[in-house]
VOGU-449969 format. One record per residue: residue in one letter; x, y, z of N, C-alpha, C, CB in turn. Coordinates in steps of 0.05 Angstrom, whole numbers, plus 32768, in hexadecimal, padded with zeros to 4 digits. Glycine has a CB too. Example, Ala and Ser with C-alpha at 12.3 -4.5 7.8 and 13.67 -1.06 7.14 Angstrom:
2
A81087F8E809C80F67FA6809C81087FBE809C80E27FA780B5;S81017FD3808E81117FEB808F81028001809D811A7FF48072;
This chain:
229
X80117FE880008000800080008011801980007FED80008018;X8026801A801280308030801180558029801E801980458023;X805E8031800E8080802C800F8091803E8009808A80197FFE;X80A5803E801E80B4805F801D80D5804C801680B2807B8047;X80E28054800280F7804E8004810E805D800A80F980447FF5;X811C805D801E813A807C8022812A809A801E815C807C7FFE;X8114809E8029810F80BB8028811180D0803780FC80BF8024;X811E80E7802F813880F48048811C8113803B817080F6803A;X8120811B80558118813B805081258151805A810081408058;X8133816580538144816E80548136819580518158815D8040;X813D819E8068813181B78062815281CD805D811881C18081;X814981E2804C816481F48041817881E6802B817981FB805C;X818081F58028818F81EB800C819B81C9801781B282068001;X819C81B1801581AB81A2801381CD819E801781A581A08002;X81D18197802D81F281A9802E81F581B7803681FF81B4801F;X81F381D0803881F381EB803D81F481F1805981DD81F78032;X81FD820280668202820D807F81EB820980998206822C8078;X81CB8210808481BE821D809381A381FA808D81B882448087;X81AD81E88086819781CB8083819481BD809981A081B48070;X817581B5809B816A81A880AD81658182809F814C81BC80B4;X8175817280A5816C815980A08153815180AC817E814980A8;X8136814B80AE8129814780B98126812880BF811B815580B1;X8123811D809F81198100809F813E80FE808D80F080F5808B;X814580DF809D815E80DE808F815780B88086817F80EA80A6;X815180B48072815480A080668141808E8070816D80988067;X811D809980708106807C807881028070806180E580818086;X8100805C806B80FC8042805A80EB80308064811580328055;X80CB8022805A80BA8025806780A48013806080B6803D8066;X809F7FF7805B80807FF08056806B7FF18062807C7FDF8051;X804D7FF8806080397FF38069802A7FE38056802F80098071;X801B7FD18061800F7FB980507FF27FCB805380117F94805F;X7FE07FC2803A7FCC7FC6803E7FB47FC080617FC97FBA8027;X7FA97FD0805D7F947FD0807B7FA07FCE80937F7F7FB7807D;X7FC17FD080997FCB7FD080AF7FC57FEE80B77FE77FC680AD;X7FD27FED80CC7FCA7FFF80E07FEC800A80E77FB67FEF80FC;X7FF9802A80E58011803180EF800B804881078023803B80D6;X8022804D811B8018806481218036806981257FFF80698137;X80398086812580598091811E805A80A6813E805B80AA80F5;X8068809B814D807080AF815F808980B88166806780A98174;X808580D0817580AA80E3817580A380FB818580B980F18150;X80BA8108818D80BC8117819480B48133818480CD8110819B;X80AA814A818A809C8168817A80AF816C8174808C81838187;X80AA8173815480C0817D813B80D18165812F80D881958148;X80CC8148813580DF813D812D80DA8139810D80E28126813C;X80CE813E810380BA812E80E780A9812580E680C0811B80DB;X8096811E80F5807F810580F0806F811A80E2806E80F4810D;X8065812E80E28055813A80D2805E813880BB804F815280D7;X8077814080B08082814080988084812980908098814C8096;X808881108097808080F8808D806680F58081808280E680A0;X805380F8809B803B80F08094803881048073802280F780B1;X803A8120807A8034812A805B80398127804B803681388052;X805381188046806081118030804D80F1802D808481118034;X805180DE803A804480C38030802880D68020803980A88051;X802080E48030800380EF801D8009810480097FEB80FE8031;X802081028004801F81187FE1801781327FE58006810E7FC7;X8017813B800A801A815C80078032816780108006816B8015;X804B81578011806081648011806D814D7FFD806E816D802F;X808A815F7FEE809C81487FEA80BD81487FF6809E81467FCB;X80BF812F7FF280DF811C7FFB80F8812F7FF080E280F67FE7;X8103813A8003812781437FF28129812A7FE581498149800A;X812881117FF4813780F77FDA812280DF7FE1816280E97FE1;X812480D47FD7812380B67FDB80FD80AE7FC2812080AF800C;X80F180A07FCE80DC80917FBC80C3808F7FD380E9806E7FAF;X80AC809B7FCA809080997FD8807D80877FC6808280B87FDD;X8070806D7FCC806A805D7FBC804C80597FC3807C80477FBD;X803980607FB98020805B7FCA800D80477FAE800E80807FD7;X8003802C7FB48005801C7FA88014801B7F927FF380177FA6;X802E801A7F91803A80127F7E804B802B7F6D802580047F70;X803A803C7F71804080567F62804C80697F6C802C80617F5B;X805C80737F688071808E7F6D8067809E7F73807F809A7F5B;X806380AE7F89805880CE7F8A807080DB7F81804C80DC7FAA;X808080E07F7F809780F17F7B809880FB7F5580B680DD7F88;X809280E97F45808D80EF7F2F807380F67F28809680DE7F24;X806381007F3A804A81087F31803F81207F37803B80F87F38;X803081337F1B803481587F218020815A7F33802E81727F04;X8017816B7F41800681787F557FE981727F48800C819A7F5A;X7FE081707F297FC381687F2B7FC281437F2B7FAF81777F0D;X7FDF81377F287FD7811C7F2D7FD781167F4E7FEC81077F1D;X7FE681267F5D7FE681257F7A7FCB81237F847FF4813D7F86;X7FBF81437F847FA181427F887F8F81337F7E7F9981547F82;X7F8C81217F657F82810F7F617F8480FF7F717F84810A7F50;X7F9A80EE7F817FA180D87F927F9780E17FAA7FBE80D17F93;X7F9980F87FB47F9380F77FCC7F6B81017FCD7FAC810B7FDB;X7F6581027FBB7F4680FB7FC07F4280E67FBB7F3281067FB3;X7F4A80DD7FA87F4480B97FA87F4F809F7FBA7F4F80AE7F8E;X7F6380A67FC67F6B80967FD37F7480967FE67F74808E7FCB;X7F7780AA7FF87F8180B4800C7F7080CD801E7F9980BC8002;X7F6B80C480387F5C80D380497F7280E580627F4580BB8057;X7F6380FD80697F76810680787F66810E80927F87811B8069;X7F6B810E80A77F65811480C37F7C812380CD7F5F80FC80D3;X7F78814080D47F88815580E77F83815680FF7F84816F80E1;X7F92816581167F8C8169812F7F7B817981287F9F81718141;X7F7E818C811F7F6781A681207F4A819781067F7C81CE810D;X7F32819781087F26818980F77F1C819C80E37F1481798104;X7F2281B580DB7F2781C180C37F0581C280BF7F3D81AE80AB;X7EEC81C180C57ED581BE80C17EC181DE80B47ECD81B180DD;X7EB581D580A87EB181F280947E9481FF80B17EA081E88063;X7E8F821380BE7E84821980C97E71821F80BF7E8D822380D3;X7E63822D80B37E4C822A80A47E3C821480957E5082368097;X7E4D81FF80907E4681DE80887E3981D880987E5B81C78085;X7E2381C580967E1E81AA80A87E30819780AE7E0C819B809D;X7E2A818680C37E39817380C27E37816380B57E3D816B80D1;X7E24815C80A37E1F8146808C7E30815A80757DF8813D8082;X7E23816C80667E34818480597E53817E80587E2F81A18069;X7E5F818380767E7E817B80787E858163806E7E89817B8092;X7E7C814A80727E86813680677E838133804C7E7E81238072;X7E72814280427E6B813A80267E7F8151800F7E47813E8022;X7E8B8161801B7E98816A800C7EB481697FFA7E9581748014;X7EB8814C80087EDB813F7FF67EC7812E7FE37EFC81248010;X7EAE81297FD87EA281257FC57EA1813D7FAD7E8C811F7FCF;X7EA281587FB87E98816B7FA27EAB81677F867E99818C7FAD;X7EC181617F8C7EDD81607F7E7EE5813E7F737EF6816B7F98;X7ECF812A7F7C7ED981157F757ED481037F607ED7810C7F83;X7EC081077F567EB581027F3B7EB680E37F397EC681117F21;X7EB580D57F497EB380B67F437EA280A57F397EB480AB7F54;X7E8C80B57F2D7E7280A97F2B7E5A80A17F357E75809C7F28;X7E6180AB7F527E4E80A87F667E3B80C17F647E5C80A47F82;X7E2280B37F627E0D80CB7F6A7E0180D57F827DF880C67F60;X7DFD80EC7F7A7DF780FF7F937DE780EB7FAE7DDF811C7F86;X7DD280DA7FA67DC480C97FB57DD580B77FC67DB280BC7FA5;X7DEC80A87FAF7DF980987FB87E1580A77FD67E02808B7F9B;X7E1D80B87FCC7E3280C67FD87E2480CC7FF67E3B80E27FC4;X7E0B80E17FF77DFF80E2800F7E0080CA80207DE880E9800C;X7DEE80BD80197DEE809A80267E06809780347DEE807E800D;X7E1C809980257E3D8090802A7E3880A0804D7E5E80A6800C;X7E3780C080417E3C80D380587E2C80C980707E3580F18052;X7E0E80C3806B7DFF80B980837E0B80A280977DE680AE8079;X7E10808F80897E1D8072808E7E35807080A17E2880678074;X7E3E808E809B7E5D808F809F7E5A80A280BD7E7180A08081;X7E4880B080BF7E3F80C580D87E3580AF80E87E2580DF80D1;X7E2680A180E97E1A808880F07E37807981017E0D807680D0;X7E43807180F17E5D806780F17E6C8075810D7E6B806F80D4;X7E71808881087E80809F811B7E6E80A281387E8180C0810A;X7E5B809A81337E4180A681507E3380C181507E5280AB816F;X7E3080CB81307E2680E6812C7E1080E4811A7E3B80F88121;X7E0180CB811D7DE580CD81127DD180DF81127DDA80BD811A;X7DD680EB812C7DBF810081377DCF811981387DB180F98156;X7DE3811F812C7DE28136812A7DF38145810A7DEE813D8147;X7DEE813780F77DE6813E80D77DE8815980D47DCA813780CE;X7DD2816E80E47DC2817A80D87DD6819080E37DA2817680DE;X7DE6818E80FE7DF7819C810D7E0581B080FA7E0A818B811B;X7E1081C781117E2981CE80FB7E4381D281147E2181F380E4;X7E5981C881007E6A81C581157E6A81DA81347E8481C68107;X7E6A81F3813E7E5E81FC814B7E5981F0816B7E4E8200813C;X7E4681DE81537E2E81D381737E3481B9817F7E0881CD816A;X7E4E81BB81677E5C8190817D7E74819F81887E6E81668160;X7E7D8185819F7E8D818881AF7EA0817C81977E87817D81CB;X7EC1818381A37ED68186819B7ED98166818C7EE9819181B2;X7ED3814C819F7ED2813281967EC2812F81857ECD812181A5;X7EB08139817F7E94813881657E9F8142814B7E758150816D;X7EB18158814C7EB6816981327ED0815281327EBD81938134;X7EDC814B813F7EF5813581367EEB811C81257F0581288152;X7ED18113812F7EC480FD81267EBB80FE81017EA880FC813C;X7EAF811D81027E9E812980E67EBB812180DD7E8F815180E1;X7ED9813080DF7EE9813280D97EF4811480C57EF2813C80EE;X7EF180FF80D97EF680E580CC7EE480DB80BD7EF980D280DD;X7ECE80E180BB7EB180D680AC7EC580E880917E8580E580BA;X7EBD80FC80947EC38112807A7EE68104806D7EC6813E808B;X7EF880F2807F7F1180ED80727F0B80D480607F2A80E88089;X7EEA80C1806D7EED80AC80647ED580AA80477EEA8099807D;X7ECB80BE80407EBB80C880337EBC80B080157EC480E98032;X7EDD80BB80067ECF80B57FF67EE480997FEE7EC980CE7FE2;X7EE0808B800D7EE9806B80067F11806780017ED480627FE0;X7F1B807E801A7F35807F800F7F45806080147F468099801D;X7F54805980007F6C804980107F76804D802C7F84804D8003;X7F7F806280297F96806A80407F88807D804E7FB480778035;X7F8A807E80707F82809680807F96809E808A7F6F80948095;X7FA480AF80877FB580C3809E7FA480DB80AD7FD180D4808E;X7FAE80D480C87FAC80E180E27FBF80E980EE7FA280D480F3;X7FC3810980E47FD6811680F87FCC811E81127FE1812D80ED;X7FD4811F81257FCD811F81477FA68126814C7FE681418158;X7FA2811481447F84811581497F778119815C7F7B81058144;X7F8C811581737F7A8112818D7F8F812B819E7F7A80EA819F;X7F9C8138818A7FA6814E819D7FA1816081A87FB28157819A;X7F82816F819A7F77818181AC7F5B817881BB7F72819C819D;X7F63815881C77F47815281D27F50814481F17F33813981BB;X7F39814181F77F46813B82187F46811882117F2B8148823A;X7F568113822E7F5380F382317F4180DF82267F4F80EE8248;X7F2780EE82307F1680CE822F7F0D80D9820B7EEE80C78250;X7F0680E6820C7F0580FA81EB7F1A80E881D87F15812381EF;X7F3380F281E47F4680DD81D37F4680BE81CE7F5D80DE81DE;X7F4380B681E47F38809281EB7F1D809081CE7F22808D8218;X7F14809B81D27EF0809481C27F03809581A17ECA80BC81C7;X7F1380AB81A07F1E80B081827F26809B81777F3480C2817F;X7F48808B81847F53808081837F3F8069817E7F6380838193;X7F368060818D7F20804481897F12804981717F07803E81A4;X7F068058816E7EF98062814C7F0A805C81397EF380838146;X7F21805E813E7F358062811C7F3D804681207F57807E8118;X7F45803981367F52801981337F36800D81257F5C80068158;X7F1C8016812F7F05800781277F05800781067EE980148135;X7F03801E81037F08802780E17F0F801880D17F18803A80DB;X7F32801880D97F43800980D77F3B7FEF80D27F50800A80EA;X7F337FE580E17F257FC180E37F107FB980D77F1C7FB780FC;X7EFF7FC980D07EE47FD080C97EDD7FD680A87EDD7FE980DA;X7EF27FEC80A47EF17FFA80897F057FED80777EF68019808A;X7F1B7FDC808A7F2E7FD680757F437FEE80707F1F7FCE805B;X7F3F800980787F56801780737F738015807D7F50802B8079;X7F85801C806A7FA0801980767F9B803C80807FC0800E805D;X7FB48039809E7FB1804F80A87FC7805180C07F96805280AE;X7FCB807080B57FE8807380CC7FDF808D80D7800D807780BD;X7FE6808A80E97FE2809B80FE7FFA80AF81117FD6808A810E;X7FFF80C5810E801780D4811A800980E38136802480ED8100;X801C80DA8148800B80E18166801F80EE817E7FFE80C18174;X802680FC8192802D80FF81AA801F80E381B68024811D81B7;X800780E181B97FFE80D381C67FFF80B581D37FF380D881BE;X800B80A981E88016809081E77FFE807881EA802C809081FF;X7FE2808B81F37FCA807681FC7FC2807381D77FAA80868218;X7FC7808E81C77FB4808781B47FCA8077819F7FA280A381A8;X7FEA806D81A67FFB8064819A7FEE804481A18019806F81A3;X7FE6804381BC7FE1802281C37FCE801881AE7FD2801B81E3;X7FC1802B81B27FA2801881A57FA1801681817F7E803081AE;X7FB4801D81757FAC8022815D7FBC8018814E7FA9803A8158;X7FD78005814B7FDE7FF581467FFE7FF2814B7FD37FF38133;X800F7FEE813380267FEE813180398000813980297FE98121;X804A8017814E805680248157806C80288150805580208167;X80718044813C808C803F8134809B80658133808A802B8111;X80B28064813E80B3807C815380D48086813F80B580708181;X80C580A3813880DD80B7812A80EB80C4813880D580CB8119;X810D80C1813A811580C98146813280CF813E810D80BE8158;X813280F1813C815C80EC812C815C80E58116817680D18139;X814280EA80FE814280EA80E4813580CE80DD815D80F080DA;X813580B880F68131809880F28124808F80F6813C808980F8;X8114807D80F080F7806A80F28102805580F780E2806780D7;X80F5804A810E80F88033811C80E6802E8133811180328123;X80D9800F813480CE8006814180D08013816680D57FED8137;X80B68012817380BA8015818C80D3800381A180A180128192;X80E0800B81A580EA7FFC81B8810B7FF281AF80D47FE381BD;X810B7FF9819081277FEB818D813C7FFC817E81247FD0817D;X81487FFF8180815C801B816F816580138153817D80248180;
């Protein structure tokens, strides 16, 4: 599903006086429908990983492979094509259009997707998927009137919209409290198990590292398993 071979990210000229190595040489499989979660210390890279596996940043070097295929050789309207089709994204902040509904919000990584699905069919998706999350009864909402765990929830419905491969979750549960976080975490492993998505997850968090699968911790430019250097 998704394979990183030697990919170094390098901020400032390369060389140069004033360069930041960030990521120095990951190398990387995820099998389909597994489950990753990437932890580290603030500022090490994991964001810049995660963006890059998703084709909104690119690699100083190396090879980003997402089924099979190269992101690195591909211009900005084949990027955006991939990442509506196949790739979902979940932020800490849940980015939610305030004036939308909460059905409205999820339905809008459809406006751009053109898959063939009709308007009837696509809604359904959105209902199913609110349903899914524990936001049956509140559709009609606008972000506003849910608590902080509710707009995180719309947030994932709206990532899983339009049937992605891949979910990335950058710190999802970072501006929510404990038990808030607990309910998250259990939602996305469920997903995970449920939907068949492959999905990595970048976290501070060590409760929402337990629950969600494979643990693998950036540190000093290097990816490597919890526990072993």
């Amino acid at each position: 599903m998704v394979e990183l071979v030697d990919v170094m990210k390098t901020y400032g000229e390369p060389g140069g006086a004033g360069a930041v190595s960030v990521l120095k040489g990951i190398t990387l499989t995820i099998e389909p429908g597994r489950s990753v979660v990437m932890v580290g210390p603030s500022g090490c890279g994991k964001s810049t990983l995660l963006n890059i596996i998703g084709g909104l940043d690119h690699p100083t070097g190396g090879r980003v492979l997402l089924d099979g295929r190269d992101l690195a050789g591909l211009d900005d309207e084949e990027l955006a094509r991939i990442r509506r089709r196949a790739i979902g994204f979940v932020f800490q902040l849940h980015h939610l259009l305030p004036q939308c509904t909460v059905l409205e919000n999820v339905l809008i990584p459809t406006l751009a997707a053109r898959d063939g699905s009709t308007q009837d069919e696509v809604r359904a998706r959105a209902r199913i998927l609110l349903a899914r999350v524990g936001l049956e009864d509140r559709m009609s909402y606008r972000p506003g009137e849910l608590s902080g765990g509710q707009r995180q929830r719309v947030a994932v419905a709206r990532a899983l919209i339009n049937r992605p491969k891949l979910l990335l979750a950058d710190e999802p549960t970072g501006s929510l409290d404990e038990s808030t976080s607990r309910s998250i975490a259990e939602l996305l492993a469920e997903l995970n198990r449920d939907e068949g998505v492959t999905l990595v997850v970048v976290t501070h968090s060590r409760d929402l590292a337990s629950r969600i699968g494979q643990v693998l911790e950036l540190s000093g430019g290097v990816l490597h398993e919890r526990g072993r250097s």
